[in-house]
N, CA, C and O atoms as a Maestro MAE file, in Angstrom:
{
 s_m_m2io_version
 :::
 2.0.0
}

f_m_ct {
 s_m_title
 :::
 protein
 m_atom[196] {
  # First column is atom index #
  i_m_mmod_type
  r_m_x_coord
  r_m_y_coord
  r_m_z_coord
  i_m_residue_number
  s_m_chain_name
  s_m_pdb_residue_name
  s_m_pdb_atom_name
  i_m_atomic_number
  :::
  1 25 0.835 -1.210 0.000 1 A "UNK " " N  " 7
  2 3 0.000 0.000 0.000 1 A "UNK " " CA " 6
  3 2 0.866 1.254 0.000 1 A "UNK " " C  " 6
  4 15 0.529 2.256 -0.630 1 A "UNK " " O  " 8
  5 25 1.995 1.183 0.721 2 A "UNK " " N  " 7
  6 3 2.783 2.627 0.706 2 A "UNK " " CA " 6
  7 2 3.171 2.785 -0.607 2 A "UNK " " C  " 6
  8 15 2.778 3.864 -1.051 2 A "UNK " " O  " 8
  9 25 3.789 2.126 -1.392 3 A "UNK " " N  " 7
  10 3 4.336 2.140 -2.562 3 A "UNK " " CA " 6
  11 2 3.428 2.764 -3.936 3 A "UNK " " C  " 6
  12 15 3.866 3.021 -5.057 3 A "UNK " " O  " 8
  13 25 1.967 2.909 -3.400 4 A "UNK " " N  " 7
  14 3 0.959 2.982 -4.485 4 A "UNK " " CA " 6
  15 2 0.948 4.941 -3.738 4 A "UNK " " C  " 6
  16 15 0.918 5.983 -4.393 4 A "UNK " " O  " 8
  17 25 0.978 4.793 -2.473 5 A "UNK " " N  " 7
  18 3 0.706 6.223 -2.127 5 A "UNK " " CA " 6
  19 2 1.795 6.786 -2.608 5 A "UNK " " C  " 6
  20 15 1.565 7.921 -3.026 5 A "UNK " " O  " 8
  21 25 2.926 6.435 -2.720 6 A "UNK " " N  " 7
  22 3 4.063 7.117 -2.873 6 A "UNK " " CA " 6
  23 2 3.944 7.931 -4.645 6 A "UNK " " C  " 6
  24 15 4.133 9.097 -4.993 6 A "UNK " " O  " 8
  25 25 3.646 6.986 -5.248 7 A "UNK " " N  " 7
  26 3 3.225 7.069 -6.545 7 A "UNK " " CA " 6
  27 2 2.778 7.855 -6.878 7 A "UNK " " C  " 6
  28 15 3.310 8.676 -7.625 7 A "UNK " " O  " 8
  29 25 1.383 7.923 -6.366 8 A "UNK " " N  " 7
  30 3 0.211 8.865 -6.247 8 A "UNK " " CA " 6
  31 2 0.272 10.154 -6.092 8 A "UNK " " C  " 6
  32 15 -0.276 11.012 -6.783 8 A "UNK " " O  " 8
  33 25 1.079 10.316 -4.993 9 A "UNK " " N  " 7
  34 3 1.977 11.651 -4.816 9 A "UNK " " CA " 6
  35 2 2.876 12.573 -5.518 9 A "UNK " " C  " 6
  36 15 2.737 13.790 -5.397 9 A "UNK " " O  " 8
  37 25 3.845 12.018 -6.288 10 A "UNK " " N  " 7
  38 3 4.577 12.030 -7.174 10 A "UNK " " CA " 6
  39 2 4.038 12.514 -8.507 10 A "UNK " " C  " 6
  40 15 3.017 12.048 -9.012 10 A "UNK " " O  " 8
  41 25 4.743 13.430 -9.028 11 A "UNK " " N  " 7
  42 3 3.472 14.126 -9.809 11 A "UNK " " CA " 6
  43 2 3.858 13.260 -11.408 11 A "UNK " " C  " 6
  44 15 4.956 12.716 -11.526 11 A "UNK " " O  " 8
  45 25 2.821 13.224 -12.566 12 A "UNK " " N  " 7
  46 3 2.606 11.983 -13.580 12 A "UNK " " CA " 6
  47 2 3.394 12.074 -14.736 12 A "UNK " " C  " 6
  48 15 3.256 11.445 -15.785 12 A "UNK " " O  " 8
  49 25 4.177 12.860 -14.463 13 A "UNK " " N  " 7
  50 3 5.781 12.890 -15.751 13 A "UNK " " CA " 6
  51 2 6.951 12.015 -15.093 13 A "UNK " " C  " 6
  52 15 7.772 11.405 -15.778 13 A "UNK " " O  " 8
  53 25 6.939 12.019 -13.442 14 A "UNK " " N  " 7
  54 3 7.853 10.832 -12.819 14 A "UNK " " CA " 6
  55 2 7.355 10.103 -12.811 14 A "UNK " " C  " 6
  56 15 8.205 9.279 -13.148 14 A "UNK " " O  " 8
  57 25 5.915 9.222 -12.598 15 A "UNK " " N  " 7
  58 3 5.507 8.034 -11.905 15 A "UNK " " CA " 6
  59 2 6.079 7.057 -13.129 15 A "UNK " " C  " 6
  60 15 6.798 6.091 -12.873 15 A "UNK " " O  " 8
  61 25 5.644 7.444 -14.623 16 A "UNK " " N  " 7
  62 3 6.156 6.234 -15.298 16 A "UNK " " CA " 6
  63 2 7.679 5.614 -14.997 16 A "UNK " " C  " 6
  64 15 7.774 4.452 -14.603 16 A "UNK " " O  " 8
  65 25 8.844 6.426 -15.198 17 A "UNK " " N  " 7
  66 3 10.544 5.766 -15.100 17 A "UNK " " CA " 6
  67 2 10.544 5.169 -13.444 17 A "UNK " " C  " 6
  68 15 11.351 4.319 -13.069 17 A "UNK " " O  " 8
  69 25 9.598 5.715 -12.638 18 A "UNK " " N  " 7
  70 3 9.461 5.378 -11.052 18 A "UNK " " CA " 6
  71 2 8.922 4.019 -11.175 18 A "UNK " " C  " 6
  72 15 9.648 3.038 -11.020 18 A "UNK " " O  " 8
  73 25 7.758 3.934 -11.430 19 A "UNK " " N  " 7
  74 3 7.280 2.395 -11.993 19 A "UNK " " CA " 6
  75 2 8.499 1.393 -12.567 19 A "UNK " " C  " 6
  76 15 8.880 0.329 -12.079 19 A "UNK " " O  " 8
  77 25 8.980 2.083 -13.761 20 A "UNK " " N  " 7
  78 3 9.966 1.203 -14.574 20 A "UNK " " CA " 6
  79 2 10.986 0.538 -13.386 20 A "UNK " " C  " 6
  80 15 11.051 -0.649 -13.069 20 A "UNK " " O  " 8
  81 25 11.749 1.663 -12.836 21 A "UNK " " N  " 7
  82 3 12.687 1.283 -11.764 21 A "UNK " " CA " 6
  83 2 12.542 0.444 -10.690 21 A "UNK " " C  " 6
  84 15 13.358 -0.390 -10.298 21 A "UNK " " O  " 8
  85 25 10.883 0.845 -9.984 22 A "UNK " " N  " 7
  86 3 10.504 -0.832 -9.513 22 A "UNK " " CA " 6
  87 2 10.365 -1.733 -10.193 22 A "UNK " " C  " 6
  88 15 10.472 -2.778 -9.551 22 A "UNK " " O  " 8
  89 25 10.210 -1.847 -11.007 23 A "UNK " " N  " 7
  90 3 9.616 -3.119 -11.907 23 A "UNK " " CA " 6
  91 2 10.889 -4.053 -11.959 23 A "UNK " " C  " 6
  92 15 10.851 -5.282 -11.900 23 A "UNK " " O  " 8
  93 25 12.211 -3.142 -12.098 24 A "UNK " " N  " 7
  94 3 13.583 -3.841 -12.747 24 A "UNK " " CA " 6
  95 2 14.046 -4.124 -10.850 24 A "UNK " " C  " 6
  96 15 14.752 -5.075 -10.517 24 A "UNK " " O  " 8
  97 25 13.707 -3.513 -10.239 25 A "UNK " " N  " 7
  98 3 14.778 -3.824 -8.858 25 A "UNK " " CA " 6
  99 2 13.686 -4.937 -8.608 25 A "UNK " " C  " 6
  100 15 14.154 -6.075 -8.634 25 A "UNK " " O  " 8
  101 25 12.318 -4.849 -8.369 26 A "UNK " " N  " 7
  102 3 11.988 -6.119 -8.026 26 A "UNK " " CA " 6
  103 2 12.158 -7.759 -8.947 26 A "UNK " " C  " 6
  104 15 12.186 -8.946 -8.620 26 A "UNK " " O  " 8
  105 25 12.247 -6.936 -10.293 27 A "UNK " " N  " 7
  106 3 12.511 -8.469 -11.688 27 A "UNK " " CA " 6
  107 2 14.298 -8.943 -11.055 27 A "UNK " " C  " 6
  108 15 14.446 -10.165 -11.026 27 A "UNK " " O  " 8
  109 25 15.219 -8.345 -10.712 28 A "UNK " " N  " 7
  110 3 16.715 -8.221 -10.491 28 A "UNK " " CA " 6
  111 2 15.946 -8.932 -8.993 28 A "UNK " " C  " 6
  112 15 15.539 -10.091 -9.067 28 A "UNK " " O  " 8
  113 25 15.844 -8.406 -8.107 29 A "UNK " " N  " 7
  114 3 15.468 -9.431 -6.720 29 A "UNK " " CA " 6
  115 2 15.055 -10.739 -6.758 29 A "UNK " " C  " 6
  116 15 15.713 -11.537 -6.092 29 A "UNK " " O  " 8
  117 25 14.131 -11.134 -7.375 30 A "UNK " " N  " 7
  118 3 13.616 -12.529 -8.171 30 A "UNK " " CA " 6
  119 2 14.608 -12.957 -9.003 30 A "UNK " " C  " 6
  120 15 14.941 -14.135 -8.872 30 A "UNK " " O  " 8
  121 25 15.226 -12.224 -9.919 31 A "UNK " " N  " 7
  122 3 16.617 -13.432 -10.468 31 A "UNK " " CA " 6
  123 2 17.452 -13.613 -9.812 31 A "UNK " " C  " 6
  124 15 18.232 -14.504 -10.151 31 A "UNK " " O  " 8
  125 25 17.686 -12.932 -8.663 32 A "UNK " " N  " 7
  126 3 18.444 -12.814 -7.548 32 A "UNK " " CA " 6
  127 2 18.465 -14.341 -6.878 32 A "UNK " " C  " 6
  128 15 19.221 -15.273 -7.153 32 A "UNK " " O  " 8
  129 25 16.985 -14.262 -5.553 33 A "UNK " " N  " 7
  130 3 16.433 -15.080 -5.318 33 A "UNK " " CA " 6
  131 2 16.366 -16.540 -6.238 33 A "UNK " " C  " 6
  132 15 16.731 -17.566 -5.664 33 A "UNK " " O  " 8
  133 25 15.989 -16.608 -7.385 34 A "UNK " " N  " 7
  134 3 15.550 -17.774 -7.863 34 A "UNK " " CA " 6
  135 2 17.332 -18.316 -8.266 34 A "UNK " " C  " 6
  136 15 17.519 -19.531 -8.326 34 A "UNK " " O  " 8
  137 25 18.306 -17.548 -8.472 35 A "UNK " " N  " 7
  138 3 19.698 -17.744 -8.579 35 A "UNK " " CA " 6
  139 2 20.329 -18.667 -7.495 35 A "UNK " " C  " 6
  140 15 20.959 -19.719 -7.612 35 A "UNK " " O  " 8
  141 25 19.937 -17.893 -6.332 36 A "UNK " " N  " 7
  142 3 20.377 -18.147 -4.736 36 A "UNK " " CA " 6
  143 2 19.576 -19.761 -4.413 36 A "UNK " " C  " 6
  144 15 20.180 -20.739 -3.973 36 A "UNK " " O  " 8
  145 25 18.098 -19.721 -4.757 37 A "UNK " " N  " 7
  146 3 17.577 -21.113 -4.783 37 A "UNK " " CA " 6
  147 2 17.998 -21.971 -5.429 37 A "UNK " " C  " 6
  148 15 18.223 -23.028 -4.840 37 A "UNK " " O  " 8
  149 25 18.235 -21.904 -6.653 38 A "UNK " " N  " 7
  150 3 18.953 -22.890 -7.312 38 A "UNK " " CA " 6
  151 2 20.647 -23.508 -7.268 38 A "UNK " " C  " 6
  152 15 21.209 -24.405 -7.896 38 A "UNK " " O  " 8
  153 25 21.095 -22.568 -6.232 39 A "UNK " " N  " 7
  154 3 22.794 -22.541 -6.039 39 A "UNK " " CA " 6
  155 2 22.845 -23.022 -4.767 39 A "UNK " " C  " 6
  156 15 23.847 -23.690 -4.511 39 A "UNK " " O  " 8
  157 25 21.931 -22.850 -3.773 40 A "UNK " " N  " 7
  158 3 21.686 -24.048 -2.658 40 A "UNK " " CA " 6
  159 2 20.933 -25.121 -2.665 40 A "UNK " " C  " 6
  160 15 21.025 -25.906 -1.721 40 A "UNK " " O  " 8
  161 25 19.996 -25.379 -3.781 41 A "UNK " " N  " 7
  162 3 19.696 -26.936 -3.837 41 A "UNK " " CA " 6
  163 2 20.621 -27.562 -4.486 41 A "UNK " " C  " 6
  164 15 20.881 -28.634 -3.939 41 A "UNK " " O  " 8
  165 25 21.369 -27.317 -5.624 42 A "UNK " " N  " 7
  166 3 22.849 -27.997 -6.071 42 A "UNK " " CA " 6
  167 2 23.617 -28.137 -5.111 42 A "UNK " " C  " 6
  168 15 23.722 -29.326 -4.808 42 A "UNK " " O  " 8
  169 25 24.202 -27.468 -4.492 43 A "UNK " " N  " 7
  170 3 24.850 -27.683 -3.215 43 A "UNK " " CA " 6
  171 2 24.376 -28.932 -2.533 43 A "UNK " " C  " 6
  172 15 25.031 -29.963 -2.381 43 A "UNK " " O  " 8
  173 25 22.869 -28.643 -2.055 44 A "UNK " " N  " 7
  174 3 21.784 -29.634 -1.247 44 A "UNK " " CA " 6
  175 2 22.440 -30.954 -1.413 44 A "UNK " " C  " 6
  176 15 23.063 -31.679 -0.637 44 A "UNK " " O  " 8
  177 25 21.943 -31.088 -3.304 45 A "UNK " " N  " 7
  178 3 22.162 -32.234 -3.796 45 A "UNK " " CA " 6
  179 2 23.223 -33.187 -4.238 45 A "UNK " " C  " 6
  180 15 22.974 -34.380 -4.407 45 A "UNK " " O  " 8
  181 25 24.779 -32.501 -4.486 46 A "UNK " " N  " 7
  182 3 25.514 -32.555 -4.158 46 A "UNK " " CA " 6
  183 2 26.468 -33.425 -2.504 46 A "UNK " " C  " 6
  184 15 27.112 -34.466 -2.375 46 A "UNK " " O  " 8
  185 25 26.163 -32.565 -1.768 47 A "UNK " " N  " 7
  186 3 26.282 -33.345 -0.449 47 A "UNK " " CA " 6
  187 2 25.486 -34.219 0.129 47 A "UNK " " C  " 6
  188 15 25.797 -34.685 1.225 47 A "UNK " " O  " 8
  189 25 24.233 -34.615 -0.562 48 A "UNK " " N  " 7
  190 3 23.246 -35.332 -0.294 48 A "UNK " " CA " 6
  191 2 24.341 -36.838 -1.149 48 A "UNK " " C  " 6
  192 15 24.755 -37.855 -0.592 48 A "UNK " " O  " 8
  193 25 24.455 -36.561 -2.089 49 A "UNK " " N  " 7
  194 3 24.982 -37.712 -2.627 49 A "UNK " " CA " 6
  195 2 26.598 -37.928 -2.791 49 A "UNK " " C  " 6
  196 15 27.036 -38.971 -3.277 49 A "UNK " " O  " 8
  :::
 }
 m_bond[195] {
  # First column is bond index #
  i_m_from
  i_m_to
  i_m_order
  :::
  1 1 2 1
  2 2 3 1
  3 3 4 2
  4 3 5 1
  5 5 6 1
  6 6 7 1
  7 7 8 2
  8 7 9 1
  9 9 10 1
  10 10 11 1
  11 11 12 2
  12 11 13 1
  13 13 14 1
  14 14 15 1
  15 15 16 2
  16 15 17 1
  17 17 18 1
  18 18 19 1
  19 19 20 2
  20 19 21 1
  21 21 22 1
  22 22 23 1
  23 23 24 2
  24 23 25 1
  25 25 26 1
  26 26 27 1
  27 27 28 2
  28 27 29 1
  29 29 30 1
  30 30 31 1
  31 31 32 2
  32 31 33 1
  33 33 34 1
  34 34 35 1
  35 35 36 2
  36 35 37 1
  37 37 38 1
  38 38 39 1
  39 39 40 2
  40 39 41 1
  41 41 42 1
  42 42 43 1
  43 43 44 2
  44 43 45 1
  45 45 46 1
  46 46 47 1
  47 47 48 2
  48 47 49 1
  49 49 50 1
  50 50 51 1
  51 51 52 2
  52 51 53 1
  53 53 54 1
  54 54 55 1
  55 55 56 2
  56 55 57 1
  57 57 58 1
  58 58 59 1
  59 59 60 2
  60 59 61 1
  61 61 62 1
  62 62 63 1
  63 63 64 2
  64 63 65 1
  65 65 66 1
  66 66 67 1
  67 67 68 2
  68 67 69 1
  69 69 70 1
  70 70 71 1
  71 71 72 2
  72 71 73 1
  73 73 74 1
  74 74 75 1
  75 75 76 2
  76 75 77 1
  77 77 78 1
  78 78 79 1
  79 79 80 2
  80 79 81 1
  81 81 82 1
  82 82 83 1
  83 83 84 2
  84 83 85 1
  85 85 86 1
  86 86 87 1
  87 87 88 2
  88 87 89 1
  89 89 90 1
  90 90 91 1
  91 91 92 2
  92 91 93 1
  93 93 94 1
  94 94 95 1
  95 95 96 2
  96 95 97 1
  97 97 98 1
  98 98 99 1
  99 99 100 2
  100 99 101 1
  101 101 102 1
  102 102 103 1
  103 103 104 2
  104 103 105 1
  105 105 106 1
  106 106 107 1
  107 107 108 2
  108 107 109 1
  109 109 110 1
  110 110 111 1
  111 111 112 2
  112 111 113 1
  113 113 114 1
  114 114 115 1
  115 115 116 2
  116 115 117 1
  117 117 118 1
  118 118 119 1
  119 119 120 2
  120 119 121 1
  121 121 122 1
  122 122 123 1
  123 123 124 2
  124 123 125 1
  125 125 126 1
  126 126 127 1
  127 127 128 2
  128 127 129 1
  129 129 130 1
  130 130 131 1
  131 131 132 2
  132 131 133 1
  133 133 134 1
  134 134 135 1
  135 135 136 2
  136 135 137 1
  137 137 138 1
  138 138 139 1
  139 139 140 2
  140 139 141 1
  141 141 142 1
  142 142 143 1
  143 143 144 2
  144 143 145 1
  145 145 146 1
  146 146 147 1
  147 147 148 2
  148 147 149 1
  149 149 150 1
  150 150 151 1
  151 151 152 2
  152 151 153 1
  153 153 154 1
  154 154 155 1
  155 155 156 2
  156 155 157 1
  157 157 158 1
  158 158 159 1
  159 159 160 2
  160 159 161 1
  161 161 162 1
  162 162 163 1
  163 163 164 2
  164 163 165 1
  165 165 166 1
  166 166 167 1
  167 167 168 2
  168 167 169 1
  169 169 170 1
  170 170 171 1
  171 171 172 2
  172 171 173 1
  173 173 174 1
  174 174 175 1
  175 175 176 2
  176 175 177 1
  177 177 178 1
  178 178 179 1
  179 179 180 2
  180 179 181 1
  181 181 182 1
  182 182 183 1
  183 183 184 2
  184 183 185 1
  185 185 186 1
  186 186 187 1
  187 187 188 2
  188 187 189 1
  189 189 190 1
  190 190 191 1
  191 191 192 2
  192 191 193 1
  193 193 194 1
  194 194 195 1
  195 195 196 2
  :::
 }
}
């Protein structure tokens, strides 16, 4: 919810590149994440066997 007020606020010549820039830090967090998941179940599986 803060993130939508923040927006809102922000007057409508910034909100679009503001949008864009979340869009890429949260898409970059998730390849992040799904990187980090996949580099400790190899590991997992690895010492599992």
């Amino acid at each position: 919810m803060q993130a939508t007020a923040i927006i809102i606020l922000v007057s409508p010549s910034a909100t679009y590149p503001l949008i864009c820039s979340i869009n890429t830090a949260i898409l970059l967090n998730l390849n992040f994440v799904s990187a980090s998941l996949y580099i400790s179940s190899k590991l997992l599986i690895t010492k599992a066997s």
